[in-house]
C-alpha positions as CSV (number, residue, x, y, z in Angstrom):
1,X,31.0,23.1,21.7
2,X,29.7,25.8,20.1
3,X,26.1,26.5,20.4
4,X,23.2,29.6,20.2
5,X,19.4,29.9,20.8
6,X,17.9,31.4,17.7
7,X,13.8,31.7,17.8
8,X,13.8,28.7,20.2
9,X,16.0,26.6,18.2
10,X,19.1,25.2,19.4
11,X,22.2,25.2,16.9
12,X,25.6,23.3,17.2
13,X,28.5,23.7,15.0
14,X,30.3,20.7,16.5
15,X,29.8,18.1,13.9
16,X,32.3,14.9,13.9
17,X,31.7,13.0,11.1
18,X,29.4,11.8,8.1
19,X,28.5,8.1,7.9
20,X,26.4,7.8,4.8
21,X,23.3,9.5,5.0
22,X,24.2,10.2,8.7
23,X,25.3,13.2,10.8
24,X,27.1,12.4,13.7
25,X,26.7,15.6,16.3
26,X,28.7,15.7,19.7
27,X,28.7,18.2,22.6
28,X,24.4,18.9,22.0
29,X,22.2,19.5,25.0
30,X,18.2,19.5,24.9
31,X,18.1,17.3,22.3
32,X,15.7,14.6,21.9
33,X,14.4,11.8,18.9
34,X,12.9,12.4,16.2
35,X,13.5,16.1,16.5
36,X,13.8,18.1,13.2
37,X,17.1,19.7,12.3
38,X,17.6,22.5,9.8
39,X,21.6,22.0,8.6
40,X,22.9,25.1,7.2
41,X,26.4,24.5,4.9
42,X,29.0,26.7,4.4
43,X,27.9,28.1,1.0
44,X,24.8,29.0,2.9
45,X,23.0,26.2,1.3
46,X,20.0,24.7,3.5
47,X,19.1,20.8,3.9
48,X,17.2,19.1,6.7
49,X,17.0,16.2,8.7
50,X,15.7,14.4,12.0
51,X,17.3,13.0,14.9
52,X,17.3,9.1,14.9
53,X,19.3,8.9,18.1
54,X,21.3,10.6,21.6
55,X,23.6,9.6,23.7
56,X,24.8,11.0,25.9
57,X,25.4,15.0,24.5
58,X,25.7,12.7,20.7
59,X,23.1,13.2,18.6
60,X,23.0,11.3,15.4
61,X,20.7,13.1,12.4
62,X,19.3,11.1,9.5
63,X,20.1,13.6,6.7
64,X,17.1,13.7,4.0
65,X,18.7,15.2,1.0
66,X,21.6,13.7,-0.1
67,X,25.0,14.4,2.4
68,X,27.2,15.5,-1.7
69,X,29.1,18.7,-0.6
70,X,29.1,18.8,3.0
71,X,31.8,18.9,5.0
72,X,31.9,18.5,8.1
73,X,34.0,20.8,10.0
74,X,31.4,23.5,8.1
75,X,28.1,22.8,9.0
76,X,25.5,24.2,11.6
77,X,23.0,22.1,12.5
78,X,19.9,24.2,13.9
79,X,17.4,21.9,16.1
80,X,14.1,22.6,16.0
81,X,12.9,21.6,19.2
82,X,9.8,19.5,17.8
83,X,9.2,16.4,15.8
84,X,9.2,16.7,11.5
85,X,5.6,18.1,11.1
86,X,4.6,18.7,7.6
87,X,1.2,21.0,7.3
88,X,-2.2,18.8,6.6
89,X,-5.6,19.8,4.9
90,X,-7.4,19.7,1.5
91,X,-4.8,21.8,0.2
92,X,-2.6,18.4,-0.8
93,X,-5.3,17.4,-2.7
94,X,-4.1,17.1,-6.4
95,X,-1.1,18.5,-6.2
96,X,2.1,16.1,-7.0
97,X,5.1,16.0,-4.9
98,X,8.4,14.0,-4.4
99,X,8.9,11.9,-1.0
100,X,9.3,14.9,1.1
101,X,6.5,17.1,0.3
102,X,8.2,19.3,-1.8
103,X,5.9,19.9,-5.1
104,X,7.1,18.6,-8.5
105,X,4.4,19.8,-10.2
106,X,5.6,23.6,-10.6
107,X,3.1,24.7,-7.7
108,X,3.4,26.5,-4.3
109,X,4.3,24.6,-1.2
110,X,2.0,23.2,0.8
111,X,0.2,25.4,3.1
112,X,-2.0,24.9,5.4
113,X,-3.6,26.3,8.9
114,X,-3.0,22.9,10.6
115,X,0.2,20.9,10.8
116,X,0.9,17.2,12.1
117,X,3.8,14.9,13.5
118,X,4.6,12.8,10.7
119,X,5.2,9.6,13.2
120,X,1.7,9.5,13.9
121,X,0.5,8.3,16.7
122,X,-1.1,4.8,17.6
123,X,-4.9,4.5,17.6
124,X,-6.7,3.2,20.9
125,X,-7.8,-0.1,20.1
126,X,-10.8,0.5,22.6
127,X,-12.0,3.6,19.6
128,X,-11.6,1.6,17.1
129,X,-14.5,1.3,14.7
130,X,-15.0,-2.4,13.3
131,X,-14.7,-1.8,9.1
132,X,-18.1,-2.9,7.6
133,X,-18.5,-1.2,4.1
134,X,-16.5,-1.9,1.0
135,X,-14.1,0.1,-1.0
136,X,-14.8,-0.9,-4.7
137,X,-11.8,-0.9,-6.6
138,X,-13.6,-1.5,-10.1
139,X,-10.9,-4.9,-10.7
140,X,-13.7,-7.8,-10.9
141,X,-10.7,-9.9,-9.1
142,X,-10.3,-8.0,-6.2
143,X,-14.3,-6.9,-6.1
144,X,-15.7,-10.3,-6.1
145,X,-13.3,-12.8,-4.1
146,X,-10.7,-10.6,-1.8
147,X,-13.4,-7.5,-1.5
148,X,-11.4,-4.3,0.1
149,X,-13.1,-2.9,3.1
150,X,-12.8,0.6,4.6
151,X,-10.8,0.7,7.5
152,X,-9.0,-2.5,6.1
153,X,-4.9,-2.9,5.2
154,X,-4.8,-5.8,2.5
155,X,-1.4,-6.0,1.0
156,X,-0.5,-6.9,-2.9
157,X,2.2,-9.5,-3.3
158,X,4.1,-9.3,-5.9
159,X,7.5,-10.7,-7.5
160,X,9.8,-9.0,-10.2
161,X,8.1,-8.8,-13.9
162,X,4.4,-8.7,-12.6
163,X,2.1,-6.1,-13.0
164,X,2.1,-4.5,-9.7
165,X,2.3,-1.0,-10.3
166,X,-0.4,-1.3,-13.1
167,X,-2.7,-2.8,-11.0
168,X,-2.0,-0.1,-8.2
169,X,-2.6,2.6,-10.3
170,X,-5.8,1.2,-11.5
171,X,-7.5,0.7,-8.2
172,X,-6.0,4.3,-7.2
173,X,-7.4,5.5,-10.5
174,X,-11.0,3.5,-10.5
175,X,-11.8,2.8,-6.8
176,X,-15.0,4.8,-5.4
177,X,-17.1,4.4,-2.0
178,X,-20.6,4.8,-3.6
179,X,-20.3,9.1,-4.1
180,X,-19.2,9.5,-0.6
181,X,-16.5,12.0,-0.4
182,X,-13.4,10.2,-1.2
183,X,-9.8,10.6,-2.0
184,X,-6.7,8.4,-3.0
185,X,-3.0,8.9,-1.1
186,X,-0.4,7.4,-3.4
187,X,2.8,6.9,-2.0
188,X,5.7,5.7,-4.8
189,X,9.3,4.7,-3.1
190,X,11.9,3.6,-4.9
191,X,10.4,3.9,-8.6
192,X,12.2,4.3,-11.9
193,X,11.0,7.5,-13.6
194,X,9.3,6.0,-16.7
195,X,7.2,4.6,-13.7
196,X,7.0,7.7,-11.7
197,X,5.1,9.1,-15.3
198,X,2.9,6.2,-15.9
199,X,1.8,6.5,-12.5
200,X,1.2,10.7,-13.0
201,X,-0.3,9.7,-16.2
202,X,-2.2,6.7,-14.9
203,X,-3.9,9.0,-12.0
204,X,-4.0,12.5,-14.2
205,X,-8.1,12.4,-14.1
206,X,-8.4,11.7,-10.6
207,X,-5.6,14.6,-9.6
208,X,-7.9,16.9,-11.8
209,X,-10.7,16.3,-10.0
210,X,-9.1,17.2,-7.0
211,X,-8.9,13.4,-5.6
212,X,-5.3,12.9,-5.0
213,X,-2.4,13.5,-3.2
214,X,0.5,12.2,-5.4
215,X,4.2,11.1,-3.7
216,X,6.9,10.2,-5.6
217,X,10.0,9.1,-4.2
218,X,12.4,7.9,-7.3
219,X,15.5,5.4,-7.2
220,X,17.6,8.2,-7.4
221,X,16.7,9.7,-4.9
222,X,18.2,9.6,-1.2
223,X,17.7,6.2,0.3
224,X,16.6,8.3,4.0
225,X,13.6,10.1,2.0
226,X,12.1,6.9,0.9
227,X,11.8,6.3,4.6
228,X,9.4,9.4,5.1
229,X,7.5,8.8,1.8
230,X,4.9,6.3,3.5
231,X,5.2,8.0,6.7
232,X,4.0,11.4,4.7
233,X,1.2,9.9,3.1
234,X,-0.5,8.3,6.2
235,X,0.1,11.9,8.3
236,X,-2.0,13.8,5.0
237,X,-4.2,10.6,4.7
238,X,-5.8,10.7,8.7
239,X,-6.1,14.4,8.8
240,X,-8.3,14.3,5.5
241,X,-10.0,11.2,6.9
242,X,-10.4,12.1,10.6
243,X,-10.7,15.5,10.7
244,X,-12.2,16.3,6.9
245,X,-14.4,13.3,7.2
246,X,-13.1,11.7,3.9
247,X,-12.7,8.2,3.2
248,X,-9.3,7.8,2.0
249,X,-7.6,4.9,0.1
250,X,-3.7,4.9,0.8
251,X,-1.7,3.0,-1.7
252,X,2.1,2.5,-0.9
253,X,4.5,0.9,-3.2
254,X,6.7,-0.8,-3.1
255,X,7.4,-1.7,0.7
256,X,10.0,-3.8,-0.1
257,X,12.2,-0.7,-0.7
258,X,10.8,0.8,1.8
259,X,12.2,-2.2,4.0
260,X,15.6,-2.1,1.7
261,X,16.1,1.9,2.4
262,X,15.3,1.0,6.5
263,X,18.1,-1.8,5.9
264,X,20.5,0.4,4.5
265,X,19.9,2.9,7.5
266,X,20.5,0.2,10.3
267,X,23.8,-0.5,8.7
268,X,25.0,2.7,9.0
269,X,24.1,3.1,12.3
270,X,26.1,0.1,13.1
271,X,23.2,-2.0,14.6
272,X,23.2,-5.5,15.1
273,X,21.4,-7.5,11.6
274,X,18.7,-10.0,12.4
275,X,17.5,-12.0,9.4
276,X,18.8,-11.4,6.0
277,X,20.5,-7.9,7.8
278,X,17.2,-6.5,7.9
279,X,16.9,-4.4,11.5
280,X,15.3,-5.8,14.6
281,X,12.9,-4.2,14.8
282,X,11.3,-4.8,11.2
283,X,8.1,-5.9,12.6
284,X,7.2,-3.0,14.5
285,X,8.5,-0.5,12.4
286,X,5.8,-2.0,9.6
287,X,3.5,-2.5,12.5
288,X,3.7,1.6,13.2
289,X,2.5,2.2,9.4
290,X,-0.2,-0.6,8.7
291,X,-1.9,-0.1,11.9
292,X,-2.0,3.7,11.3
293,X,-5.2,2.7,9.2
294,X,-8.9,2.2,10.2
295,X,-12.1,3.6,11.4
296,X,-12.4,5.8,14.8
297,X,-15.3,6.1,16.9
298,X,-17.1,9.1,17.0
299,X,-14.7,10.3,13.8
300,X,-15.8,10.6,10.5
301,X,-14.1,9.1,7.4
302,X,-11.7,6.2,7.1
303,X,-8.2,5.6,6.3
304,X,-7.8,2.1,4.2
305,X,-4.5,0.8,3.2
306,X,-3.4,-1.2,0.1
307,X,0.4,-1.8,0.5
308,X,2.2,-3.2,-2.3
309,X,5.4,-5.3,-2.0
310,X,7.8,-7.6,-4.5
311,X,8.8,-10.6,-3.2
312,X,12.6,-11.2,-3.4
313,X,12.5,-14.3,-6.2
314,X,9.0,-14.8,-5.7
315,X,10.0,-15.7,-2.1
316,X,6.8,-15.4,0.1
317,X,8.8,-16.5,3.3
318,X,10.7,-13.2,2.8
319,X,11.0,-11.2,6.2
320,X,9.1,-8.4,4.2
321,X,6.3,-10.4,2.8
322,X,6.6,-12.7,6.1
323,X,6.1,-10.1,8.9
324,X,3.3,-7.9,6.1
325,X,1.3,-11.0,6.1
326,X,0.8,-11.1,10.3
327,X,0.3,-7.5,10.3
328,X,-2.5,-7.2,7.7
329,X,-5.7,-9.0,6.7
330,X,-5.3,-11.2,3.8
331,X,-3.6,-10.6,0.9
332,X,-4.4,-10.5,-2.7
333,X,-1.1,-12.3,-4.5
334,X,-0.4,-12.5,-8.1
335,X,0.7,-14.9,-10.2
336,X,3.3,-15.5,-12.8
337,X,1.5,-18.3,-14.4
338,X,-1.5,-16.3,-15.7
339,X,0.8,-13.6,-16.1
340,X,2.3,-15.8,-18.9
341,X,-1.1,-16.9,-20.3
342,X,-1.5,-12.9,-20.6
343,X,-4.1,-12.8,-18.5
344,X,-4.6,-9.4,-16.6
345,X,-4.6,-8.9,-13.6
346,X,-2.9,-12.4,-13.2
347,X,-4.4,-12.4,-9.3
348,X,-4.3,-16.3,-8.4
349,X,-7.2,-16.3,-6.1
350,X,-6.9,-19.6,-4.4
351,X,-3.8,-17.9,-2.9
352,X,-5.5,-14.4,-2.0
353,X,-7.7,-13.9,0.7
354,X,-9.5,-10.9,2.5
355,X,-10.0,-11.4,6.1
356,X,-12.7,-8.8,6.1
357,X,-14.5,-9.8,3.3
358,X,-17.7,-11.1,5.4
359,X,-18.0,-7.3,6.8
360,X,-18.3,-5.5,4.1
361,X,-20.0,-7.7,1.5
362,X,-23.0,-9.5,1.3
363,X,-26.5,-7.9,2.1
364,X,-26.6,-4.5,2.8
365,X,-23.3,-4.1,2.1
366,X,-23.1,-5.0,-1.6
367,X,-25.4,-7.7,-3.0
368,X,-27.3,-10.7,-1.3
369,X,-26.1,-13.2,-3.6
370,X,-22.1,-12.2,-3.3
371,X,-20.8,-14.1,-0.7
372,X,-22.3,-17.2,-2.0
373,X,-21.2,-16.7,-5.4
374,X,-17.9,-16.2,-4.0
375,X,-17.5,-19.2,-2.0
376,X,-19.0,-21.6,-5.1
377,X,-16.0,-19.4,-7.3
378,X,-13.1,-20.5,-4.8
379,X,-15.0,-24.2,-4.3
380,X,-14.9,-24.8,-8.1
381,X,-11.2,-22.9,-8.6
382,X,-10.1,-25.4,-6.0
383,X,-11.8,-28.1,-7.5
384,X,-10.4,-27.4,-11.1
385,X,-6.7,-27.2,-9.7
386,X,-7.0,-30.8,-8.4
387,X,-8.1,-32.0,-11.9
388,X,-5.4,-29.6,-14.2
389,X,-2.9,-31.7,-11.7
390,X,-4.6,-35.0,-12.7
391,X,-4.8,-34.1,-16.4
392,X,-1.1,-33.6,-15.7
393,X,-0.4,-37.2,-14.9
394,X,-3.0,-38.9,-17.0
395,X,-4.1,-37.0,-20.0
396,X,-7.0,-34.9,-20.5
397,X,-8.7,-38.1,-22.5
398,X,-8.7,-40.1,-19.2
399,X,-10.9,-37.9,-17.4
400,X,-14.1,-38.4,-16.8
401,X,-16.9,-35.9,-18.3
402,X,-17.5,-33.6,-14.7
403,X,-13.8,-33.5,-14.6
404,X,-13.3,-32.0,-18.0
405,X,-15.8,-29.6,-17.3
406,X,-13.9,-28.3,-14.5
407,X,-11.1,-27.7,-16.8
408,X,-13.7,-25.7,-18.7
409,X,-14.8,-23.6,-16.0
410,X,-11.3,-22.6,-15.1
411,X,-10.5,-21.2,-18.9
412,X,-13.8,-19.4,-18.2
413,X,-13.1,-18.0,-14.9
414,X,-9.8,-16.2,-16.5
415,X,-11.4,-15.1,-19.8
416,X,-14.4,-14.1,-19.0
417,X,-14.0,-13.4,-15.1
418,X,-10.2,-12.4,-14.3
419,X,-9.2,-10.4,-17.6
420,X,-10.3,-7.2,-18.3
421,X,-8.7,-4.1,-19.7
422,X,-5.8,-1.8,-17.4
423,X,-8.2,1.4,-18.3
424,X,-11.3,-0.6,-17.3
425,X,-13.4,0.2,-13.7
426,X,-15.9,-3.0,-14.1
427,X,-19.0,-2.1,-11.9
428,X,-20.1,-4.4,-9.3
429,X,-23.3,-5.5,-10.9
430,X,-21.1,-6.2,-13.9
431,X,-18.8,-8.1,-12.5
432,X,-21.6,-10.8,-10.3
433,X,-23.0,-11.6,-13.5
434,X,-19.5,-12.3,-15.0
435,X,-19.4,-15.0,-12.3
436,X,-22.5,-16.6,-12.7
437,X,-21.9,-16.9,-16.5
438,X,-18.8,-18.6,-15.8
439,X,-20.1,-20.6,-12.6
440,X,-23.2,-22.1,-15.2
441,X,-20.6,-23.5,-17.0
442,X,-20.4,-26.1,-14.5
443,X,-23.7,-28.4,-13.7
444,X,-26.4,-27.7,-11.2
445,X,-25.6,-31.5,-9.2
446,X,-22.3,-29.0,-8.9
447,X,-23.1,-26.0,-7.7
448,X,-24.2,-27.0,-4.5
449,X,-23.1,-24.0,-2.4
450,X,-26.1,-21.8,-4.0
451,X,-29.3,-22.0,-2.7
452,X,-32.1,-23.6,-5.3
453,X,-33.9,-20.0,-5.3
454,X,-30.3,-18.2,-7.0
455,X,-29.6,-21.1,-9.5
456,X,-33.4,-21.1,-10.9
457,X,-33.6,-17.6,-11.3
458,X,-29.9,-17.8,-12.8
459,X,-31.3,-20.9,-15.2
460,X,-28.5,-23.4,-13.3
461,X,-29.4,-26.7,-15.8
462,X,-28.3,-30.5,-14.9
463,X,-25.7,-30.3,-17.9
464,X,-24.1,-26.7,-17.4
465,X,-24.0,-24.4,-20.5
């Protein structure tokens, strides 16, 4: 072994081998996990990594540029002593970077006075603030019936061919808290680069204005940054929530790459696959970043998280969307049948659900009618699903006349309701009233989960409109 102490770092020369996007180390000594490695080549070129594991005097290092060029009987691996810390403050905000900090956007690196462990570290459940105010995202689908609340993590599920990224950008682009100080963390992994530019273009207002950090981690880039990407984002995103007393939104697409790039690790590590060869240890490794969101006691700010995944052939009992849905608090799925009928955003709401809703909407909170409205929306949706499957089976002519009203309503409810345009932020008031038009379209006899005050000042008549 070779080995000096330079400014507190320890460096080994004795690298055995390269598997992949890992550096196998032997011979090391006061090494532990997660420690960041500086690895110097023989051309004098620098790249960097963290330790993922040690055993006995072996160190394995998860490289996070790409491993093109080394070799390894001529490389020095310096460790650091200390986790991967990147530096945190306002001074992310606006600026555009790829998945390991490093600015794309022809700017300075990020500097700042403070600095923080990208891992993170879990939040005391017994500090934890309950979420009770709503993050308005200015997409009437999501506003009214699945209503994001701050502190809250409410995945998007998606398949291949939908509008994900679209809709991501627009709620990263329209969403507000009602002028308190706010900011959007937008984490791309795994993205083509025509979507890495929609996405700069899609958000260019909001980095103006000094709103958002930017993260782009493309699919050519190495599979071991697209692992940090997320982990990045949610280190900037608590510092400017907890400490700057923001309330951040933190939007992360796609997780399922995420997942794929943590796969792709495993297998080079040699550990054991558990279902479809995703790792183990899946769960808690999604676990560690969606519960890295909320409100803290006696802390200012908020950190709410919108992940966005694709489901493997639409697959909902994927391990990724599978183990998302225990973690989080509803979901707000999309669907490839209004997709078709061009509606956008296709969000089928019967299948979307936010778990928090009742906290953060309602009197107070938004508006006194809203949760009502709501609940007559997903009554009459459900309602009008049972009758487009009868109509299926006997014909619209042998339905009676209620029943064709329902068929009505539902045409309503994703014309008039559902559809609006991608560059669109659709106030609340806007959107309420949206609902009742299309809600009236039904008759009073029923609409009977509004009280008689709401449907007399909303003109509710025995025949509908």
């Amino acid at each position: 072994m070779n080995a000096v102490r330079d400014w507190g770092r320890a460096e080994f020369t004795s690298v055995r081998e390269l598997r992949g996007p890992l550096l196998v180390v032997d011979g090391v000594e006061g090494v532990g996990w997660d420690e960041y490695v500086v690895l110097t080549l023989a051309s004098g070129e620098r790249r960097h990594g963290v330790v993922l594991e040690v055993d006995r005097g072996t160190a394995v290092v998860q490289v996070l540029e790409n491993t093109a060029g080394m070799d390894p009987g001529r490389i020095a691996a310096a460790f650091a002593g200390s986790p991967f810390r990147v530096p945190v403050g306002p001074g992310w905000l606006g600026r555009v970077c790829n998945g390991r900090g490093v600015p794309l956007d022809g700017g300075p690196p990020v500097f700042a006075a403070d600095s923080a462990e990208v891992g993170g570290r879990p939040v005391n459940p017994v500090r934890r603030e309950p979420p009770a105010e709503p993050v308005l995202t200015g997409v009437s689908a999501v506003d009214a019936l699945t209503t994001l609340v701050r502190g809250q993590k409410l995945p998007v599920f998606s398949a291949a061919g939908l509008p994900h990224l679209e809709l991501a950008a627009q709620i990263a682009a329209r969403a507000t808290v009602g002028g308190q100080p706010f900011s959007v963390v937008f984490a791309a992994m795994g993205v083509t680069h025509a979507d890495a530019d929609f996405v700069r273009d899609a958000l260019e207002e909001r980095s103006a204005a000094g709103e958002l950090v930017l993260l782009l981690n493309t699919a050519d880039d190495p599979v071991i940054e697209r692992v940090l990407t997320p982990r990045i984002a949610l280190t900037v995103a608590e510092h400017l929530a907890f400490v700057a007393g923001r309330h951040v939104l933190v939007v992360m697409t796609d997780m399922t790459s995420y997942a794929e790039a943590l796969r792709e690790v495993s297998a080079a590590r040699g550990e054991i696959p558990a279902r479809r060869a995703y790792p183990g240890y899946l769960y808690s490794d999604l676990a560690s970043l969606y519960e890295r969101c909320g409100r803290v006691r006696g802390l200012p700010g908020s950190v709410t998280v919108l992940p966005v995944l694709t489901m493997p052939a639409g697959d909902i009992t994927h391990p990724v969307p599978d183990l998302t849905g225990y973690i989080t608090e509803g979901q707000i799925v999309l669907s490839r049948p209004l997709h078709a009928r061009g509606v956008y955003p296709p969000v089928d709401a019967l299948s979307s659900l936010s778990r928090l809703m009742r906290k953060g909407a309602g009197p107070g909170r938004t508006r006194a009618d809203h949760l009502d409205v709501a609940a007559q929306l997903l009554s009459a949706l459900a309602r009008a699903r049972q009758v487009r499957d009868l109509a299926d089976l006997v014909g619209q002519g042998a339905l009676g006349a209620v029943d064709r009203r329902y068929l009505d309503f539902e045409e309503a409810f994703a014309q008039g309701l559902l559809r609006q345009r991608r560059d669109e932020a659709r106030p609340l008031a806007d959107t309420l009233e949206r609902a009742w038009r299309v809600l009236l379209t039904l008759p009073r006899s029923e609409l009977s989960m509004l009280p008689a005050d709401l449907l007399d000042a909303h003109g509710a008549s025995s025949e509908g409109r």
